[in-house]
DSSP file (Angstrom, degrees, kcal/mol; ACC not computed):
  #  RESIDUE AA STRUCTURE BP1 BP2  ACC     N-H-->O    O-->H-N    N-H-->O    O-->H-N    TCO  KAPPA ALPHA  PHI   PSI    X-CA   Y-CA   Z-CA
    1    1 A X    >>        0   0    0      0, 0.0     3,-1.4     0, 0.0     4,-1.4   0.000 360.0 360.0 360.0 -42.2    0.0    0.0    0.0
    2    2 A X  H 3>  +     0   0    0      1,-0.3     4,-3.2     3,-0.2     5,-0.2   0.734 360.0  53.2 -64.6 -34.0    2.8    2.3    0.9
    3    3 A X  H 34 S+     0   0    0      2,-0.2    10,-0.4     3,-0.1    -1,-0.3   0.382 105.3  50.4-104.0  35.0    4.4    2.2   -2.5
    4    4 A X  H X> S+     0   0    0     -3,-1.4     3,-1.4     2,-0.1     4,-1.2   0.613 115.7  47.2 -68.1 -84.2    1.2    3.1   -4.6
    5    5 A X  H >< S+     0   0    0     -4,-1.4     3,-2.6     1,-0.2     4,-0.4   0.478 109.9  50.7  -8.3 -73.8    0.9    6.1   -2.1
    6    6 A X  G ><>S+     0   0    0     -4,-3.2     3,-3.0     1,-0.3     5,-1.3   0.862 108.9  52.4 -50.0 -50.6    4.5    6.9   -2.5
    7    7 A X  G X45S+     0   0    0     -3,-1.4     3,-0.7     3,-0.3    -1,-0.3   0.870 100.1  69.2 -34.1 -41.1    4.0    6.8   -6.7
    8    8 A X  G <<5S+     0   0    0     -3,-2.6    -1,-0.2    -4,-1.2    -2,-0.2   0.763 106.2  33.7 -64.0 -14.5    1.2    9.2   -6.4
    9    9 A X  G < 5S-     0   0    0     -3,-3.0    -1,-0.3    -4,-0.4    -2,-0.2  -0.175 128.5 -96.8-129.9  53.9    3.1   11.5   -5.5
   10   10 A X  T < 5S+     0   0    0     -3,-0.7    66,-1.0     1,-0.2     2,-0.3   0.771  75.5 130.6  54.9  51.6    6.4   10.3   -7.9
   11   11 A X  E   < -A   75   0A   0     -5,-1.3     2,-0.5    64,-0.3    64,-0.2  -0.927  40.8-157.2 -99.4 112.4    8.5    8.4   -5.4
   12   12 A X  E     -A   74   0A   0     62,-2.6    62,-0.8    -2,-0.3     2,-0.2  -0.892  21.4-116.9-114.2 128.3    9.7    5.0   -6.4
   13   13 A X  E >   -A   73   0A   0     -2,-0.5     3,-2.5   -10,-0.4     4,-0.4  -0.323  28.1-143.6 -52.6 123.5   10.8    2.1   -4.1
   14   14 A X  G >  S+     0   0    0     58,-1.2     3,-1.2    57,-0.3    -1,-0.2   0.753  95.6  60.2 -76.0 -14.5   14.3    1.7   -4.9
   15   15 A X  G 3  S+     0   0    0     57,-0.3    -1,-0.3     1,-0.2    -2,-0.1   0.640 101.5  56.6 -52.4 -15.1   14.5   -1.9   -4.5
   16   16 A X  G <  S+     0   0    0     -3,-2.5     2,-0.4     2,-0.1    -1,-0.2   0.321  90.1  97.8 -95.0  -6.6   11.7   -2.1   -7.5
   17   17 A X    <   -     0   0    0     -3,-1.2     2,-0.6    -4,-0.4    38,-0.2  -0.591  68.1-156.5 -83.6 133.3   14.4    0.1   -9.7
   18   18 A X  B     -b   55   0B   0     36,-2.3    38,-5.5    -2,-0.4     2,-0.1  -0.894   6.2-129.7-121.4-171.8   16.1   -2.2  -11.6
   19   19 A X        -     0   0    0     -2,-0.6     2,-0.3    36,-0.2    37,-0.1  -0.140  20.8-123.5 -88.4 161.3   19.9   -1.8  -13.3
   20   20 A X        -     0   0    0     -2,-0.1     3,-0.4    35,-0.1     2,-0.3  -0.624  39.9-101.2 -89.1 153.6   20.8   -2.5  -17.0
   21   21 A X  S    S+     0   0    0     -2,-0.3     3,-0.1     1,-0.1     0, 0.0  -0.771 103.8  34.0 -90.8 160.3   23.2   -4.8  -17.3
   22   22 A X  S    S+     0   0    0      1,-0.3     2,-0.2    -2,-0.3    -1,-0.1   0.619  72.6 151.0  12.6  59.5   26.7   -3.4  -18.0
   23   23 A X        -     0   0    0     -3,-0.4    -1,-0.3     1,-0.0     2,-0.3  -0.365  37.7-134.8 -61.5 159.1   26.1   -0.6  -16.2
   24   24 A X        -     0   0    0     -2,-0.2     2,-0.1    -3,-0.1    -1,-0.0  -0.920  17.6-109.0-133.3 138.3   29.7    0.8  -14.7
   25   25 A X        -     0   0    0     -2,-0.3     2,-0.4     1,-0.1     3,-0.1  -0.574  54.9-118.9 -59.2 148.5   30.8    2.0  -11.4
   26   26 A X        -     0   0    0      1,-0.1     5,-0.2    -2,-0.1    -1,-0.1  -0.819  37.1 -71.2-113.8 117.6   31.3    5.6  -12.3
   27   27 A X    >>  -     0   0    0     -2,-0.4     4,-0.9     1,-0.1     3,-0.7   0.851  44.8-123.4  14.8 118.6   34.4    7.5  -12.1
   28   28 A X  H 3> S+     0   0    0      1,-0.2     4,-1.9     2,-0.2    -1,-0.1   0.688 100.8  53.5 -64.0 -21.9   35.3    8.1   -8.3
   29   29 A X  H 3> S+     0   0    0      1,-0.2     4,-1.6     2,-0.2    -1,-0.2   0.956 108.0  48.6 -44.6 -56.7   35.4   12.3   -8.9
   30   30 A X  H <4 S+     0   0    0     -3,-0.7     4,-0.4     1,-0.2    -2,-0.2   0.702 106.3  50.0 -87.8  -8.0   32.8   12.4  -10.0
   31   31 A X  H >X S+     0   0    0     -4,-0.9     4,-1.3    -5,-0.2     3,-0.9   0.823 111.4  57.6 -65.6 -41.9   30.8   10.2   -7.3
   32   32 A X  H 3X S+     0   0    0     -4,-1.9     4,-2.8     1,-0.3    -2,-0.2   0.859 102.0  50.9 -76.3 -23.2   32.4   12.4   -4.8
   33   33 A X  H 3X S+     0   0    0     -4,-1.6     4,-0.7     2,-0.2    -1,-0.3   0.590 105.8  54.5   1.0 -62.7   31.2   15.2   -6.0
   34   34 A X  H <> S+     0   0    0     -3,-0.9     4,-0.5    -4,-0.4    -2,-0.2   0.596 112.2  42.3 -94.8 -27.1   28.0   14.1   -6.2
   35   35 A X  H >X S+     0   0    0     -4,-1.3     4,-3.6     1,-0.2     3,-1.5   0.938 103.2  63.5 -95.2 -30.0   27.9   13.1   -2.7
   36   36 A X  H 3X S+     0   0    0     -4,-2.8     4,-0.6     1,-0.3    -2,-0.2   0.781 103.8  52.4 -49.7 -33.3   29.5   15.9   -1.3
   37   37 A X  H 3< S+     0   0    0     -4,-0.7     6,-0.5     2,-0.2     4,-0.5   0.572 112.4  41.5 -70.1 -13.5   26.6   18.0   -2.6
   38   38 A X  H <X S+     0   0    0     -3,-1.5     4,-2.3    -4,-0.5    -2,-0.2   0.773 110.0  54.8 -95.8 -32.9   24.2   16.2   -1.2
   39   39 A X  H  < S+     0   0    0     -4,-3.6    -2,-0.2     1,-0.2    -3,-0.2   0.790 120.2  37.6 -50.1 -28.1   26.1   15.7    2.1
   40   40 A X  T  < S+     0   0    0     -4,-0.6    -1,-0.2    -5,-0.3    -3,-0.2   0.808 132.9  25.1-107.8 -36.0   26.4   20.0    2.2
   41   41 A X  T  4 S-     0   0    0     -4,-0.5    -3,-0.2    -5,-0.2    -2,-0.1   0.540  92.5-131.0-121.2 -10.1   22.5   20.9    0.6
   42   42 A X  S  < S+     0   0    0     -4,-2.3    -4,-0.2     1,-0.2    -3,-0.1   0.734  79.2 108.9  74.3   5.6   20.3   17.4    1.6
   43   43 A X  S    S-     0   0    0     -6,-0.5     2,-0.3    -5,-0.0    -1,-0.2  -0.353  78.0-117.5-134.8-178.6   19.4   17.6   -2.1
   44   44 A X        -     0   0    0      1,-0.2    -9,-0.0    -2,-0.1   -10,-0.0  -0.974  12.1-149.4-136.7 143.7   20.4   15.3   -5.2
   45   45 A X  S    S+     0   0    0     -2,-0.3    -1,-0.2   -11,-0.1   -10,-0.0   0.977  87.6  42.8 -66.6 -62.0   22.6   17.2   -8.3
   46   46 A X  S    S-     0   0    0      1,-0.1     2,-0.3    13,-0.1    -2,-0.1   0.012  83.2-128.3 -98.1 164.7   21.0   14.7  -10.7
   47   47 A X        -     0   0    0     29,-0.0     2,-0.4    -2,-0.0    15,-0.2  -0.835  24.2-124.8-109.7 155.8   17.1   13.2  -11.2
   48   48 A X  B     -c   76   0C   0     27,-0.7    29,-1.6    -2,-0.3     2,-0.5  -0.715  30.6-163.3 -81.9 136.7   16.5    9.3  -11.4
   49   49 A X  E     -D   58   0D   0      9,-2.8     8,-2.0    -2,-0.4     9,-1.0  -0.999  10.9-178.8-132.5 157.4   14.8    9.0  -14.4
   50   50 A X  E     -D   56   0D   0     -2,-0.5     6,-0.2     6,-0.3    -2,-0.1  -0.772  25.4-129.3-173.7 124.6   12.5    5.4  -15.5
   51   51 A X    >   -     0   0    0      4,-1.0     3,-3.0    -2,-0.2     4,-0.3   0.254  42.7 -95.4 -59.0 175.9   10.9    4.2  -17.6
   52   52 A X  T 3  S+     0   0    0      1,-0.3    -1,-0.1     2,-0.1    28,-0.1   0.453 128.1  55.9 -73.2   7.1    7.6    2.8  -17.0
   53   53 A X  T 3  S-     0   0    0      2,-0.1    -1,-0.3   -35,-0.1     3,-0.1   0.491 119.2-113.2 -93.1 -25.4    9.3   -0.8  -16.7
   54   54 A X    <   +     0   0    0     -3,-3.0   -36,-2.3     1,-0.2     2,-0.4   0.899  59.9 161.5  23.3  67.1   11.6    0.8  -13.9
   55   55 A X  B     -b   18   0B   0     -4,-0.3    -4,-1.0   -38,-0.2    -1,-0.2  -0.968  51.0-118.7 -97.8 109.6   14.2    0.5  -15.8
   56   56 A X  E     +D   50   0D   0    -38,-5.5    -6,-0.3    -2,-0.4     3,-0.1  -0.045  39.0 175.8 -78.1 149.1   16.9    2.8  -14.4
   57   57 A X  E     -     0   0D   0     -8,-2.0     2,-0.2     1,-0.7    -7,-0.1   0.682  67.0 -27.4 -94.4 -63.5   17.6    5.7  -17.8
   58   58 A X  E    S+D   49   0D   0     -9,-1.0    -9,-2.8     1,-0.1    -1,-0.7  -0.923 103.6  80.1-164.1 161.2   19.9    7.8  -16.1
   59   59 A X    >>  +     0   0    0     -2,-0.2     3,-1.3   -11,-0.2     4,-1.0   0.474  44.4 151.8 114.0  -1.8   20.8    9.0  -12.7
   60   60 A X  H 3>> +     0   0    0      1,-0.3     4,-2.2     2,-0.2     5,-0.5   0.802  69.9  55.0 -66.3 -47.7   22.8    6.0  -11.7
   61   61 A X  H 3>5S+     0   0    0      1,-0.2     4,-2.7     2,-0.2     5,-0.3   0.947 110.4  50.3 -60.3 -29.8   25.1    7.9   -9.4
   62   62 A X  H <>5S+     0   0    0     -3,-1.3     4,-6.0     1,-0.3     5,-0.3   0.966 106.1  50.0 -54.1 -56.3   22.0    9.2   -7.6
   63   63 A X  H  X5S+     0   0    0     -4,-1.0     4,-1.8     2,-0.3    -1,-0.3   0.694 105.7  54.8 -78.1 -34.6   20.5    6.2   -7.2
   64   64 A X  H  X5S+     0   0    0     -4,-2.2     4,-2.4    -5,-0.2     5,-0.5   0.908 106.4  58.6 -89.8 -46.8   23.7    4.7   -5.7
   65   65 A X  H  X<S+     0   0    0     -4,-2.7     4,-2.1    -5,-0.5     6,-0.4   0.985 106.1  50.6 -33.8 -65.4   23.6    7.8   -3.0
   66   66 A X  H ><>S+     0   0    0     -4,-6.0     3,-1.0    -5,-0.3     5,-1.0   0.999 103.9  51.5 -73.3 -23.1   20.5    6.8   -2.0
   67   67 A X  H ><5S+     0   0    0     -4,-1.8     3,-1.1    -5,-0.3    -2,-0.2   0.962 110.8  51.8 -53.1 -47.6   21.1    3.3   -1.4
   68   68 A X  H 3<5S+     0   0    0     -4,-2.4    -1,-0.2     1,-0.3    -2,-0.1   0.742 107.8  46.1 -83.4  16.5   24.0    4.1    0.7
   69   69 A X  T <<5S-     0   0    0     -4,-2.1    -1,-0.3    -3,-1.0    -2,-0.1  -0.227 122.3-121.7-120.2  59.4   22.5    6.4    2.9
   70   70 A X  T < 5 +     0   0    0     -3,-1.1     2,-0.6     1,-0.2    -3,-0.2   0.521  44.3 179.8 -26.0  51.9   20.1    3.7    2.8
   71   71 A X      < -     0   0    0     -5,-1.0   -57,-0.3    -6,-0.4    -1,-0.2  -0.239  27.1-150.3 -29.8 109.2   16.8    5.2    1.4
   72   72 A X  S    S+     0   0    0     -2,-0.6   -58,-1.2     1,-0.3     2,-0.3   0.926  73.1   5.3 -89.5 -42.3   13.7    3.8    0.8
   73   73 A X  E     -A   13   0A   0    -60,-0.2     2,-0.4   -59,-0.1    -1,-0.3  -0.991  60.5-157.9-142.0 162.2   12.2    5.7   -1.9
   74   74 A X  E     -A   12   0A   0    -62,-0.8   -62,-2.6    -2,-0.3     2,-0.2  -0.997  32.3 -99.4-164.7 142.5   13.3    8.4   -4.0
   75   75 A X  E     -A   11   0A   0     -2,-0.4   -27,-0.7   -64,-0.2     2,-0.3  -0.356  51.1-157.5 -66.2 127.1   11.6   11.0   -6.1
   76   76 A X  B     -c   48   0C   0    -66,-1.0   -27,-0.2    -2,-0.2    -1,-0.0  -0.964  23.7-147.0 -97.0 114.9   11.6    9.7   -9.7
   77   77 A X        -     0   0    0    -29,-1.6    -1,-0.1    -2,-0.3   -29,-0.1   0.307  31.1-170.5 -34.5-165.5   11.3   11.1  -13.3
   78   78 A X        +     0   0    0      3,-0.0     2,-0.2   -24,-0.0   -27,-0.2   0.065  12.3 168.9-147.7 129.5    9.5    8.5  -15.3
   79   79 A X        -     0   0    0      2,-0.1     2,-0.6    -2,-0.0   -27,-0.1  -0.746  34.1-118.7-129.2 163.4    9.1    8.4  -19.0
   80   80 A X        +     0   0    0    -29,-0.2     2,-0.0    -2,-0.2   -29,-0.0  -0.942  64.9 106.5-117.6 113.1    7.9    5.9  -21.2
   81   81 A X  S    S-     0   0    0     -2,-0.6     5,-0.4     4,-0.0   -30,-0.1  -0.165  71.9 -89.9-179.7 117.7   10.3    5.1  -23.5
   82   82 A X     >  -     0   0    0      3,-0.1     4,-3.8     1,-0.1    -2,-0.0   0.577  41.3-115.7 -68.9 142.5   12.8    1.9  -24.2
   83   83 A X  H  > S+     0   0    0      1,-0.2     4,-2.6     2,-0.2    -1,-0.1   0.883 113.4  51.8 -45.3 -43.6   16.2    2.2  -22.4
   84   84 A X  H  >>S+     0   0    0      1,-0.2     4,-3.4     2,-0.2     5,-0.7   0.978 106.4  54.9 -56.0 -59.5   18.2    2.4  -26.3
   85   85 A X  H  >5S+     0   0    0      2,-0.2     4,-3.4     1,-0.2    -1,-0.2   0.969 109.0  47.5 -20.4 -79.6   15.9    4.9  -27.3
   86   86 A X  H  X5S+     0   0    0     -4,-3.8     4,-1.9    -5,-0.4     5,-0.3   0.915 113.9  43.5 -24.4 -58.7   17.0    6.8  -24.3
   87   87 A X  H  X5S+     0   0    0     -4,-2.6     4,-2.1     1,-0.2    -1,-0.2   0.960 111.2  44.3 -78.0 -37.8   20.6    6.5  -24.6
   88   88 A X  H  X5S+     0   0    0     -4,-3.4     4,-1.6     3,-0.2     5,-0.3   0.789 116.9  50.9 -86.6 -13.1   21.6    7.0  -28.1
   89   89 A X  H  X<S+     0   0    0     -4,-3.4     4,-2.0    -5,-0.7     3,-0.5   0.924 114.6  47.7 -75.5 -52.3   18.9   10.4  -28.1
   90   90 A X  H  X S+     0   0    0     -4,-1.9     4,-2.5     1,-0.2     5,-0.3   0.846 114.0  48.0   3.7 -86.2   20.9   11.6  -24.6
   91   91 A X  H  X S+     0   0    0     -4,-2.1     4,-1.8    -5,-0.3    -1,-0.2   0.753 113.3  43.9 -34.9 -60.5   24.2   10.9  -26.5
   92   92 A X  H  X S+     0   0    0     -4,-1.6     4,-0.6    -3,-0.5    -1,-0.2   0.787 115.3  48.7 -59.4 -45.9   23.2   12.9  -29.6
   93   93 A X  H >< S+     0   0    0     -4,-2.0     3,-0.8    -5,-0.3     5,-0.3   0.998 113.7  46.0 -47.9 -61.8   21.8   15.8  -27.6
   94   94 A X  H >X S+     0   0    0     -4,-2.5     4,-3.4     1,-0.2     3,-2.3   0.919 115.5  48.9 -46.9 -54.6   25.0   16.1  -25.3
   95   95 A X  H 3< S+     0   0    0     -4,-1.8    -1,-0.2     1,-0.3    -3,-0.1   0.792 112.8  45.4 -33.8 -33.9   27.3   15.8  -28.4
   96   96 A X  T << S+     0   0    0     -3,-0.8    -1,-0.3    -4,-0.6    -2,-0.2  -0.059 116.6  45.3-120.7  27.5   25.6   18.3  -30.3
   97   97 A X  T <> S+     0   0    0     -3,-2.3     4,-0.9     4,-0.0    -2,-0.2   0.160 108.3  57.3-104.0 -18.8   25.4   20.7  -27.3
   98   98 A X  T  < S+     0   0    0     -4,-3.4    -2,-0.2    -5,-0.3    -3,-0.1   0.659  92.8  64.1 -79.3  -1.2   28.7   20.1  -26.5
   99   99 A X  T  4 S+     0   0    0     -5,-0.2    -1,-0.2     1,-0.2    -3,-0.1   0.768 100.6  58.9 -78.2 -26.5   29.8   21.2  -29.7
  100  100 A X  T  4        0   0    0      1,-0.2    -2,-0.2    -3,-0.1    -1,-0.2   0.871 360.0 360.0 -27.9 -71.2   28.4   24.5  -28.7
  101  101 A X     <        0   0    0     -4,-0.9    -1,-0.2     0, 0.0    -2,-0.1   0.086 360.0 360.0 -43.1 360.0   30.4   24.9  -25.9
């Protein structure tokens, strides 16, 4: 019952999130970073984002923050669209904004 509630209001249990396989630890900078901002503001840099599968998109460092500060649910993005999709439009954006840059 508690994790429909928590859905209603976009919150996903994170044990229900699942992983892609070959997923990667990611670079240890940039993980501390990531926790160090949440350690100083209580807040997360990044969003989880998942598809309607809960199938993790993006956000992976996030998502490992909350486990270890052992969470139970955590507010979620979630779009419907297949994890490949996802990743090669991601890639294309970032590329082509980074060309900007």
């Amino acid at each position: 019952m508690l994790d429909f509630v928590m859905k209603l209001f976009g919150h996903e249990n994170i044990n229900k999130i699942k992983i892609p396989e070959g997923y990667k630890m990611p670079r240890i900078d940039k993980m501390k970073c990531k926790a160090s901002f949440y350690a100083a503001t209580g807040e997360f840099q990044d969003k989880i984002i998942i598809n309607n599968k809960n199938i993790l998109l993006d956000g992976y460092i996030t998502y490992k923050i909350c486990q270890w500060v052992g969470l139970k649910y955590v507010k979620v993005l979630k779009i419907d669209v297949d994890p490949e999709i996802y990743k090669h439009s991601y890639r294309g954006y970032r590329l082509k904004n980074r060309e900007k840059i």
